[in-house]
N, C-alpha and C positions, 0 to 999 in steps of 0.2 A: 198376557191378556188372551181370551178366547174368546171367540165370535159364534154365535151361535145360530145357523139361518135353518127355518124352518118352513117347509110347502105345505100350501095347504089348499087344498079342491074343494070347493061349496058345491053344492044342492046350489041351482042359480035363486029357486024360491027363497032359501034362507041367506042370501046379500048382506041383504038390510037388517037383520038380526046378529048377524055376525058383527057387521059394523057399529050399530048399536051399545053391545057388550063389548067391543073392541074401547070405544069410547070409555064407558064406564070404568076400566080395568086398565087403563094403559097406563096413568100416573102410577099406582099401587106398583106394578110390575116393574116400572123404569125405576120406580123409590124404594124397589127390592132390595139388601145390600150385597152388594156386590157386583150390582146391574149398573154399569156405565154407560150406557147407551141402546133404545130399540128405536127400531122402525118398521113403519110397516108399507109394503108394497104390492102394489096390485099390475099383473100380466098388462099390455097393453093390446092382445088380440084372444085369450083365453079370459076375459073379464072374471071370471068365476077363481083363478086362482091367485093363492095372494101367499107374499114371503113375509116371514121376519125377520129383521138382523137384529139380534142386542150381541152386545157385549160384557163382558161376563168379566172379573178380575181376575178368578180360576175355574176350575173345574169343580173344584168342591161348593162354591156360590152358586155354580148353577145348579150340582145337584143340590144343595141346600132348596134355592126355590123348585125344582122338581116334586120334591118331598115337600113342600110346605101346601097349606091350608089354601093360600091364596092360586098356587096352581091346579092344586086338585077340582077346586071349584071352577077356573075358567076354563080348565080341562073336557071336565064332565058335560058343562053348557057348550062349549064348541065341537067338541069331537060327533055328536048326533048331525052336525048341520055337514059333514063332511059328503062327498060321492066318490074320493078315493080315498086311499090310506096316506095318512100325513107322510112325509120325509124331512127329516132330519139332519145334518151333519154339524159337527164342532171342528172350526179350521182355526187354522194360526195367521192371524196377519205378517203378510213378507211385504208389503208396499203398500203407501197411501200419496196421494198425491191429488193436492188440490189446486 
């Protein structure tokens, strides 16, 4: 499995828009195949920036949804509301414990 977290910095104006189309767009993306799990999280003192964690079955699933339809489009709507450059990493889970 690969986990996928992604940062991402808002424009503080565009919040609510963000989170709007987050709404809209989160089932589609969790119902991606190969997407076993996302989440999304927001800074507790940086309000304006927020993570994703999905989980991913491979490498190829994700970039499968990289390339598809469905990311191009939340892509293109999110990436204008940004004030820094996203960051990205793809890590391997070594421990979970709940």
């Amino acid at each position: 499995m690969l986990v996928r977290i992604v940062k991402m910095s808002f424009e503080p104006s565009k919040i609510e828009e963000f989170l709007a189309n987050f709404e809209m767009v989160k089932e589609k993306i969790r119902n991606f195949e190969g997407c076993q799990f996302l989440e999304l999280y927001r800074d507790q003192n940086s309000t304006n920036i927020f993570f994703t964690y999905s989980y991913w079955n491979s490498e190829d699933d994700l970039n499968t949804y990289r390339h598809s339809d469905l990311f191009k489009g939340v892509w293109a709507n999110t990436k204008p509301m940004f004030n820094a450059k996203a960051e990205a990493w793809s890590v391997d889970k070594l421990a979970s414990l709940d």
